[in-house]
C-alpha positions as CSV (number, residue, x, y, z in Angstrom):
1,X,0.0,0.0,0.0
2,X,1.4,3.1,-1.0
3,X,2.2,6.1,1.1
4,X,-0.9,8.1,0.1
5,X,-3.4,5.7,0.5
6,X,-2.0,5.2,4.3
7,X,-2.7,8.8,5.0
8,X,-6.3,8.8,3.3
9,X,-7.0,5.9,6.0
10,X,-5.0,7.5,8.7
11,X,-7.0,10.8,8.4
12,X,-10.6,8.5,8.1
13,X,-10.0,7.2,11.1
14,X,-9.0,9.8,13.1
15,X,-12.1,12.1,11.6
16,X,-14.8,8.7,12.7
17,X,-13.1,8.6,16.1
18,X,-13.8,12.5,16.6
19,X,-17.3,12.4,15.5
20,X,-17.7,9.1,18.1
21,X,-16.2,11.0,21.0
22,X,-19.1,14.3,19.4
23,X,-21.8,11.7,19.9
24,X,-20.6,10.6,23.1
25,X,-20.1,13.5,24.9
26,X,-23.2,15.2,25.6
27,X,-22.7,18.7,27.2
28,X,-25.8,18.3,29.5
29,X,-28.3,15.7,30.0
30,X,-30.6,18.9,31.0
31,X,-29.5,21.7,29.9
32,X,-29.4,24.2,33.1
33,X,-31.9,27.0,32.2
34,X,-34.2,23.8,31.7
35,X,-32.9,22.8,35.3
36,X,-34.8,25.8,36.8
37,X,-38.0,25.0,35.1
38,X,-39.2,23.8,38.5
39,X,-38.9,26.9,40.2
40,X,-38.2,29.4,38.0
41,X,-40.7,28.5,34.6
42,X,-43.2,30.8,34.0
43,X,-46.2,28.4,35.1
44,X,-44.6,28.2,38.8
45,X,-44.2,31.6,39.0
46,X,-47.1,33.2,37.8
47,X,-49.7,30.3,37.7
48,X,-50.8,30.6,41.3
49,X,-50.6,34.4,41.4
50,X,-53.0,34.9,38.1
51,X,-55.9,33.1,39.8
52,X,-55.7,35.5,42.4
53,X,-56.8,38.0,39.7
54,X,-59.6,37.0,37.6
55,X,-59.3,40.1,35.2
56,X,-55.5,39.3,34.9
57,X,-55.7,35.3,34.3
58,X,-58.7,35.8,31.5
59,X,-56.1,38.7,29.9
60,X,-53.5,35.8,30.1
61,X,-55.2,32.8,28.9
62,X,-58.2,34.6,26.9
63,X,-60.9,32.9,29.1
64,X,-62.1,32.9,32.6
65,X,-61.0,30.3,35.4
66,X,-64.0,28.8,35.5
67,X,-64.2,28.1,31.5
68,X,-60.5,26.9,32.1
69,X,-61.0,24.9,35.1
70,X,-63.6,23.3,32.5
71,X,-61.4,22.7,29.7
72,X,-58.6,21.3,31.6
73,X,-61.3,18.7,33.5
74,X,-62.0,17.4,29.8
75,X,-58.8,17.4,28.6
76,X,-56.9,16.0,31.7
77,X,-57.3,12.5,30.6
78,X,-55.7,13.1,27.3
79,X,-52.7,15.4,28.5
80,X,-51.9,13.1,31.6
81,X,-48.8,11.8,31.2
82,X,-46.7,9.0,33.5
83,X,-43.7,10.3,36.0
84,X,-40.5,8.1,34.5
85,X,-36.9,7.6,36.9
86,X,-35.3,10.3,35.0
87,X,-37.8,13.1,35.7
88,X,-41.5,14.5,36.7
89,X,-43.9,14.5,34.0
90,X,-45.7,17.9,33.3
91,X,-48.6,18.5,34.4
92,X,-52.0,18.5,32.0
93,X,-52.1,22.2,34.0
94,X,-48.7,23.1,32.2
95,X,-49.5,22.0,29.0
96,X,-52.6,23.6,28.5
97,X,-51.4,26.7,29.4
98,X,-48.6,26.6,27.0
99,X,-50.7,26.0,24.5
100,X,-53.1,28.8,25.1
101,X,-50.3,31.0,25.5
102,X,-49.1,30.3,22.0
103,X,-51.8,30.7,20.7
104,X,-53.4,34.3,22.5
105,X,-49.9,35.8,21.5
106,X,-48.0,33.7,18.4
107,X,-44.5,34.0,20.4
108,X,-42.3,31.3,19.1
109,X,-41.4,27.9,20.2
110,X,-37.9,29.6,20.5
111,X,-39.1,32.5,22.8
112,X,-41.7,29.7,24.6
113,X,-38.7,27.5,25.8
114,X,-37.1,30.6,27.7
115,X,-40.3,31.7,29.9
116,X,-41.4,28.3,30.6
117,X,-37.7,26.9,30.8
118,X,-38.6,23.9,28.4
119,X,-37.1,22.6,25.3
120,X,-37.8,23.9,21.7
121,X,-38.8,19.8,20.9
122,X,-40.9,20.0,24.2
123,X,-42.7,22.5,24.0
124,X,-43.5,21.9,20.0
125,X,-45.0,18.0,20.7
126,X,-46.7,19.8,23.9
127,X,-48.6,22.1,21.6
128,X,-49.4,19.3,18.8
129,X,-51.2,16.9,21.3
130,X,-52.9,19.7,23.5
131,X,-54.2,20.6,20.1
132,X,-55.7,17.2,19.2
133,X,-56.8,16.8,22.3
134,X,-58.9,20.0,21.7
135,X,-60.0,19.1,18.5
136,X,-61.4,15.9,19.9
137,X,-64.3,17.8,21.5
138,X,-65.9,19.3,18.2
139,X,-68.9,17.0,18.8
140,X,-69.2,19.0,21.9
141,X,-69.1,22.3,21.2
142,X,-69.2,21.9,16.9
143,X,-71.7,19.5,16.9
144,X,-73.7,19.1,13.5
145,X,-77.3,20.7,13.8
146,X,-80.5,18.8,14.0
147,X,-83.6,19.9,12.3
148,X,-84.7,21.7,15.5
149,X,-81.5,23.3,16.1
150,X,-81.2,24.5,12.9
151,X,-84.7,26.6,13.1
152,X,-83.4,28.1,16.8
153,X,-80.6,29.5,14.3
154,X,-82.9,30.8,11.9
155,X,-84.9,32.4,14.9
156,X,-81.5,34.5,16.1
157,X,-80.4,35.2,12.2
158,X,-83.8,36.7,11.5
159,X,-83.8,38.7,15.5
160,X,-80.4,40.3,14.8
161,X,-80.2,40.3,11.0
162,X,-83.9,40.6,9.7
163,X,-82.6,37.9,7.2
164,X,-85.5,34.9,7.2
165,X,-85.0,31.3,6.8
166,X,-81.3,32.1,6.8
167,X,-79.0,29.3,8.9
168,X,-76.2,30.6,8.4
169,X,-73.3,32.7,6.6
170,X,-70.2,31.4,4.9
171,X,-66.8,32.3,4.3
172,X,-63.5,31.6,3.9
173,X,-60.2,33.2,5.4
174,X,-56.9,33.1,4.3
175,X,-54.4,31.9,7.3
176,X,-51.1,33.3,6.5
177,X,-48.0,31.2,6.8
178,X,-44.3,31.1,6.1
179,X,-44.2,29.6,2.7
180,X,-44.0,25.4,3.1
181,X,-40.5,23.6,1.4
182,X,-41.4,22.6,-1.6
183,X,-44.5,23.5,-2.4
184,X,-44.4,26.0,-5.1
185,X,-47.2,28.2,-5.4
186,X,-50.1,26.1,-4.3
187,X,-50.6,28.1,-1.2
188,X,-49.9,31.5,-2.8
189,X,-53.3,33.7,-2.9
190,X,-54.5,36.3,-4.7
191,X,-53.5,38.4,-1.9
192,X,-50.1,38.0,-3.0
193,X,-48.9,35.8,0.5
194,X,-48.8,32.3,1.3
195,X,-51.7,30.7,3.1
196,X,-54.1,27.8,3.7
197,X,-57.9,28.2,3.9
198,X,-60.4,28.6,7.0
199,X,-63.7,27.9,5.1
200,X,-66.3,28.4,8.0
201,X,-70.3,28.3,8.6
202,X,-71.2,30.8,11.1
203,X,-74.6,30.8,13.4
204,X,-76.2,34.1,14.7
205,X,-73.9,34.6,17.6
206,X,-70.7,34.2,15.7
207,X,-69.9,30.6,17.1
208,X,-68.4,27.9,13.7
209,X,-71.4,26.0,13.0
210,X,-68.8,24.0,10.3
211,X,-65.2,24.4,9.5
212,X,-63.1,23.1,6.4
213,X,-58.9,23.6,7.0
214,X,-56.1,23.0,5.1
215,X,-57.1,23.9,1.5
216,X,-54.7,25.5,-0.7
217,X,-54.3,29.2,-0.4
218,X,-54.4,29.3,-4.4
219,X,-57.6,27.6,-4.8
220,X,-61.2,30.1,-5.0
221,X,-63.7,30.1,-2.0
222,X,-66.5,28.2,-4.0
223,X,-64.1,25.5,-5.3
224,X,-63.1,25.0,-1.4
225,X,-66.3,25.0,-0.4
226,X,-67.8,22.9,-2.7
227,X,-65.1,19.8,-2.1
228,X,-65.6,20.2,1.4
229,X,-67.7,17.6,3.6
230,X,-70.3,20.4,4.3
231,X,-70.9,21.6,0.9
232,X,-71.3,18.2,-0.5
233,X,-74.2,17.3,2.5
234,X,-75.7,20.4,1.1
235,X,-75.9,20.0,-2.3
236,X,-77.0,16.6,-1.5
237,X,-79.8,17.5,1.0
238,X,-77.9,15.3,4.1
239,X,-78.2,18.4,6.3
240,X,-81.8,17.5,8.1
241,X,-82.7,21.1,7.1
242,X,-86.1,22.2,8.3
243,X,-88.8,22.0,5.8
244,X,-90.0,25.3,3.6
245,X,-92.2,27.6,5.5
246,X,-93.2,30.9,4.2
247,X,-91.3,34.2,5.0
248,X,-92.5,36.2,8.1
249,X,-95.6,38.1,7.3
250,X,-97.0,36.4,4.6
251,X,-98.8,32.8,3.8
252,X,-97.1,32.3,0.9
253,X,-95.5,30.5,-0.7
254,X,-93.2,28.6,1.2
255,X,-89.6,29.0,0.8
256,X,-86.4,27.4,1.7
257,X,-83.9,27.9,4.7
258,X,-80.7,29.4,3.2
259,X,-77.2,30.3,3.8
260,X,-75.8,33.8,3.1
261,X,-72.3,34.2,1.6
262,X,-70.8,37.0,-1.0
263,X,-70.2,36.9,-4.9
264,X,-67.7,34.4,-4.4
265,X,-69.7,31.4,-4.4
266,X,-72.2,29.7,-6.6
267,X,-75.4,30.3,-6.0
268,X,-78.0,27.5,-5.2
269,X,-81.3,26.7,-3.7
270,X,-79.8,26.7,0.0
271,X,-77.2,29.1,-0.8
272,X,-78.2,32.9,-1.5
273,X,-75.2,35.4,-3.0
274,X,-75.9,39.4,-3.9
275,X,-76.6,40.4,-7.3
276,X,-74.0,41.6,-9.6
277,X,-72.7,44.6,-8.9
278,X,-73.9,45.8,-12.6
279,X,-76.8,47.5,-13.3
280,X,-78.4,47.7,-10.2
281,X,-82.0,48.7,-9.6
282,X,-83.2,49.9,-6.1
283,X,-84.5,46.3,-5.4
284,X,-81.1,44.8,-5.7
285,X,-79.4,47.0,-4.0
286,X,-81.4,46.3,-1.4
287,X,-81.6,42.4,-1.2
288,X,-77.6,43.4,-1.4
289,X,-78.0,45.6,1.7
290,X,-79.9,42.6,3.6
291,X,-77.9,40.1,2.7
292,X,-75.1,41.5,3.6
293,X,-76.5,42.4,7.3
294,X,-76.7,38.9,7.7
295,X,-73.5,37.6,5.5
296,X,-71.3,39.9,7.5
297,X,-71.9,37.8,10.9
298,X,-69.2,35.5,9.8
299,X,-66.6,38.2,8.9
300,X,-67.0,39.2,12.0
301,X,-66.5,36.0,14.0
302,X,-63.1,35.9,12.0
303,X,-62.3,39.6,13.5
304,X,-63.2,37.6,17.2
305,X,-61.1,34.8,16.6
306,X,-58.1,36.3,15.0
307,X,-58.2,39.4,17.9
308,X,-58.6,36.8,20.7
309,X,-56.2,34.2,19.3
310,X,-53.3,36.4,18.3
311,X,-51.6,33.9,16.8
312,X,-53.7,34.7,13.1
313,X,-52.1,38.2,13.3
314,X,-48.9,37.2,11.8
315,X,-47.7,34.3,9.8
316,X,-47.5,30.7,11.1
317,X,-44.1,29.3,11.0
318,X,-45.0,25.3,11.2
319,X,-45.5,22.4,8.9
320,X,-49.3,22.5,7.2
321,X,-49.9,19.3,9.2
322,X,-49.3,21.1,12.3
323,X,-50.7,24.5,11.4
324,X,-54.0,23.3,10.7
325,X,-54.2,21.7,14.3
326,X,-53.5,24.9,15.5
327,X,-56.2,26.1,13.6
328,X,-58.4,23.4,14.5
329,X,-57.7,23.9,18.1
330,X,-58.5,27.7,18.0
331,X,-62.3,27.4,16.4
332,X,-62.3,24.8,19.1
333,X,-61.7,27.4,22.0
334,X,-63.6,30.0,20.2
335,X,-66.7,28.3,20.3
336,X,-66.1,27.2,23.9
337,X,-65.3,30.6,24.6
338,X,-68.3,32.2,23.2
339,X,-70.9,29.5,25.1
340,X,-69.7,30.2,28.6
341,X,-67.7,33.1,28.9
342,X,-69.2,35.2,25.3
343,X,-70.1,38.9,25.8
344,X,-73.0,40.5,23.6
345,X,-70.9,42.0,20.7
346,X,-71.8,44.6,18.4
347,X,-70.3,44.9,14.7
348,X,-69.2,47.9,13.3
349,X,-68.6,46.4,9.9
350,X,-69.7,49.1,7.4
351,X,-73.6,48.4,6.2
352,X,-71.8,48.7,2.0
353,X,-71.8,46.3,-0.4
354,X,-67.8,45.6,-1.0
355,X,-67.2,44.6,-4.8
356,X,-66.5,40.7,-5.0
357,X,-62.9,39.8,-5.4
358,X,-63.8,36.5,-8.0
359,X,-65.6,36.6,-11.1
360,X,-69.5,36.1,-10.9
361,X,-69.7,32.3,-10.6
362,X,-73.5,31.3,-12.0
363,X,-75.5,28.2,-10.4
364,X,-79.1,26.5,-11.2
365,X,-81.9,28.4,-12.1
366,X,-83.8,27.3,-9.1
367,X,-81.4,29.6,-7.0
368,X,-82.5,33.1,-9.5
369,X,-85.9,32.5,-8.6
370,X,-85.4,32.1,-4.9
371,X,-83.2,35.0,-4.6
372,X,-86.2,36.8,-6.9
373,X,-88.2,36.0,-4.3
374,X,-86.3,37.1,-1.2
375,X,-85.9,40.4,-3.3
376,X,-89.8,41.0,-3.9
377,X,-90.2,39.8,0.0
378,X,-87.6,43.0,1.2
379,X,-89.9,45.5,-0.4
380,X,-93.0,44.3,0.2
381,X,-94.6,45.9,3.3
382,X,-93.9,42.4,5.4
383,X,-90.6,42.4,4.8
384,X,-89.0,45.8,4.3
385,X,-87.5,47.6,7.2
386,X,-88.0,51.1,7.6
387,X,-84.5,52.4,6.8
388,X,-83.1,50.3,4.3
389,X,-84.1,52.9,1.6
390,X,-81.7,55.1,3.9
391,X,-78.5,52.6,3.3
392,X,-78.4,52.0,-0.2
């Protein structure tokens, strides 16, 4: 063997025995700002103290002890976690409010680790399962509506809107993230960022009657809506919607319960959008106007959400997988929130008509002559309302 091959295996096998003695000499087993976690993390320190103060631990958390002393009884099972030789688990306490930290301000996982004195890796898996774990109680508080349900909806739409037979408005919000590896521009929207899509139902007091997460941030709101779960039970008349009745004031004819939503989406029996914005008679503009009185509820449950859960007021930096169960998780709290701890809210949304950001998408004919209808009902005398010539 010739003099330079012995020095090519001389310097491989002093560069494998470095990297062994890298592997096996670990700096710390904890590292010693984790070591303090005990005594000096942020959930020892101010935990105790914040229940002392109502206003403060609501300001904290973004809900009342009570509602959290509720939420962690439901969730304690699933975020319970076995003490091992090496160390003491954390508590289901702990991880809940990690996870509602992160999400009422969007701090990093980086800035996380040094107020609760855990790992980056820690406090990420805490985050993922306390998220699943909230998920899991959709059927609690985002349970599908039954036919009698549905009409108590109805009731509160018509109450607050003046909107009849209406169960509900839809939209979709773009979630900004930090663009995903590899993905090209699937997730880039016409708002010119990247994002995935929040496509939501909302009832009469703003809580998600129905969400659909994860869609491309490229694709159009119908197109979402449509392939989602919902839309297909819709078109499909799997909703146990209540039968027609006819509108308030009249005795005739009857007419179908319908969702509200803007130009962006196909119209259809069930589903009522505005008129074009073109060539509008005073009749239009004003099925506009009352449509959008009742369409607007579900903008403003994404104002609640996003100003509540702070972590929608800048980009997500996670994997899709991960961000939509952060997602999921918030509609989650927000309904929760809004049952036991909501406060009456009153929307400030202007009462215009905003042009529609897609192209008029047309549906069946059978959705014209409903909408006709709701039109000719908003200025008879049984359905018009006394200043809606006023706001057009």
């Amino acid at each position: 063997m010739e003099f330079h091959e012995l020095l090519l295996l001389f310097v491989l096998h002093a560069w494998e025995h470095c990297l062994k003695q890298q592997r096996s000499q670990r700096r710390f087993w904890v590292h010693p700002i984790y070591q303090l976690h005990s005594d000096r993390g942020q959930f020892s320190l101010l935990y105790h103290d914040l229940r002392e103060h109502p206003e403060k631990f609501r300001n904290y958390t973004r809900m009342t002890i009570a509602t959290f002393d509720y939420l962690l009884y439901l969730l304690r099972p699933a975020l319970l976690r076995d003490d091992t030789n090496c160390r003491e688990a954390i508590t289901p306490c702990e991880r809940l409010l990690i996870t509602l930290r992160y999400l009422a301000t969007g701090n990093t996982y980086s800035s996380l680790q040094y107020e609760f004195r855990l790992g980056i890796s820690t406090i990420s898996k805490i985050v993922q399962d306390t998220c699943d774990a909230i998920w899991k109680l959709r059927r609690s508080f985002m349970p599908t509506p039954n036919k009698e349900k549905w009409e108590d909806i109805a009731k509160a739409f018509w109450n607050k809107t003046n909107f009849p037979n209406c169960l509900g408005a839809i939209d979709g919000k773009h979630i900004r993230l930090i663009k995903p590896c590899h993905s090209g521009s699937q997730y880039y929207n016409y708002k010119k960022y990247f994002s995935v899509v929040l496509m939501a139902v909302v009832d009469a007091d703003y809580k998600f009657i129905f969400v659909d997460i994860g869609s491309f941030g490229s694709n159009a709101d119908s197109a979402v809506f449509q392939r989602s779960t919902f839309g297909k039970r819709l078109v499909s008349n799997e909703l146990d919607l209540p039968d027609n009745r006819p509108l308030p004031g009249t005795e005739g004819p009857k007419m179908p319960y319908v969702f509200v939503a803007d130009d962006a989406f196909a119209i259809h029996e069930h589903l009522m959008k505005p008129f074009s914005q073109r060539n509008l008679d005073n009749r239009k503009r004003i099925f506009n106007y009352r449509l959008c009185r009742a369409r607007r509820l579900v903008e403003c449950a994404f104002g609640i959400l996003a100003n509540k859960w702070q972590i929608f007021l800048k980009p997500i930096n996670l994997k899709i997988e991960n961000a939509c169960k952060v997602i999921k998780a918030a509609c989650i709290l927000h309904n929760l929130v809004r049952e036991r701890d909501g406060v009456n809210f009153e929307d400030t949304l202007s009462h215009n008509i905003e042009p529609a950001e897609f192209l008029h998408v047309r549906g069946p004919m059978v959705g014209f002559t409903i909408r006709d209808a709701f039109a000719d009902y908003f200025m008879s005398s049984a359905g018009a309302l006394s200043w809606q010539e006023n706001m057009i």
